[in-house]
N, C-alpha and C positions, 0 to 999 in steps of 0.2 A: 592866716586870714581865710574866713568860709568865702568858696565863690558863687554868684549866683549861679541856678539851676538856667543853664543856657540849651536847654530843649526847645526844638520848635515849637512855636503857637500851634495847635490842633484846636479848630473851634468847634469839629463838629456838626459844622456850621448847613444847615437844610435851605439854604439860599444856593448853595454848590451843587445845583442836580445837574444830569444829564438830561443832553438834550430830548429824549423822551418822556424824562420827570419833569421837564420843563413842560414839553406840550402837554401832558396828563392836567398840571397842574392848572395850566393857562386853560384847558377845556372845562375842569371842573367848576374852574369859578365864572367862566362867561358861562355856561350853563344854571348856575346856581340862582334860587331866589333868595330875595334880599335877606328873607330867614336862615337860608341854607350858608348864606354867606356870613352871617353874626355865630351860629354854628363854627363854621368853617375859622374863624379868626379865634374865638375863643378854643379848640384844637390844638391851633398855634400854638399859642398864649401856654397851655398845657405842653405840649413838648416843647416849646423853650426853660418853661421850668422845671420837668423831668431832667431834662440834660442839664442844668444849673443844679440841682439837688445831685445830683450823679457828683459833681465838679466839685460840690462844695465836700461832699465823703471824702473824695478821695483827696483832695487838699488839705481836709484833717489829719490824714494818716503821712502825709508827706513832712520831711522834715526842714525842706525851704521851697512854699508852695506858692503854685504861681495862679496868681487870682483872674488872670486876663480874663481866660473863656470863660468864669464864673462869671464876673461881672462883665459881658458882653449877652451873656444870655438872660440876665437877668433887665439888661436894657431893652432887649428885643423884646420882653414880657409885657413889659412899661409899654414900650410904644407899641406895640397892638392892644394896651389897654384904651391908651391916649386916641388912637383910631376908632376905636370902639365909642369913645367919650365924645372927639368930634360928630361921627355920624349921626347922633341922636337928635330926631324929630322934636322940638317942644312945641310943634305947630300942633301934634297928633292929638297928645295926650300927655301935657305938659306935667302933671301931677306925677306921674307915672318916668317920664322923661327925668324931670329936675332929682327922683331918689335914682334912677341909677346913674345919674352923674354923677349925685355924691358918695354911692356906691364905689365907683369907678376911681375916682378921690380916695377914697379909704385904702383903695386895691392899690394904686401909685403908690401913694405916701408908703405902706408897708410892705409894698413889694422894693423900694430905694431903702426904705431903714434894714431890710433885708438882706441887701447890696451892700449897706455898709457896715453893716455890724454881723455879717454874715451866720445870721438868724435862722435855724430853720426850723423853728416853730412861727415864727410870722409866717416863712415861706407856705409851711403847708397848711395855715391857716388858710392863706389866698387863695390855693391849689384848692382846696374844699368850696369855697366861696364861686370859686370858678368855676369848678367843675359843675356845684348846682347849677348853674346860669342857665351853663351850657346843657342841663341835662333839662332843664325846664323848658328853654328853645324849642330841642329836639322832639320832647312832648307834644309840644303846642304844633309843630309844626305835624307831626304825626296824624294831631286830630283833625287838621285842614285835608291832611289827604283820604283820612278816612272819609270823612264828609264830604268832600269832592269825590271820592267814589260812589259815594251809597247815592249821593245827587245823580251820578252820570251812571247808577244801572234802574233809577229809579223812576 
């Protein structure tokens, strides 16, 4: 009779900081502007899924693999999508608003079909999808501080 593989859970897990990671973390985002902070969650979003692609390797290579920290990281990806998907303004620019919620929807649904058919080409399909987002934010946010600068020597 095979037994199961009775190793500790290791998640991993970047909610486990020290107490200095912790105030680093607490300062960065009460400092952060609302851009810096959509930045800052899709980050997350990305190293929860790095370390779920790590999870899912090496679970292939095992011969009785334990899926927990896969699928706990790939939940944590979910809900900093779902946060991402509540906070959206449709008062701003509702046209604009309404496609990345269903954006956001697309990221969900394939990032759980991901989770359970333990997919990683959906995965890194997302991972792509994401990482645009986030690299478009950072732009955008870029050209506010340029502009804010060239404003304030000008």
């Amino acid at each position: 009779m095979q037994m199961l593989n009775k190793k500790p859970v290791q998640t991993n897990n970047p909610t486990n900081l020290t107490p200095q990671q912790k105030k680093f973390v607490k300062n960065m985002v009460d400092s952060a502007s609302p851009e810096q902070l959509i930045v800052i969650l899709y980050n997350g979003c990305l190293q929860w899924l790095a370390m779920a692609k790590k999870e899912l390797e090496k679970n292939k290579e095992e011969r009785v693999p334990n899926w927990t920290n896969f699928s706990h990281q790939m939940k944590m990806s979910v809900s900093i999508i779902e946060h991402l998907q509540d906070s959206l303004n449709h008062d701003i620019n509702q046209q604009f608003a309404d496609q990345l919620f269903n954006l956001y929807e697309f990221l969900k649904s394939n990032l759980m079909r991901s989770n359970i058919e333990k997919n990683q080409e959906k995965m890194d399909f997302c991972i792509k999808i994401i990482s645009d987002l986030k690299n478009g934010w950072q732009e955008g946010i870029n050209k506010l501080n340029e502009k804010a600068t060239q404003e304030s020597q000008g």
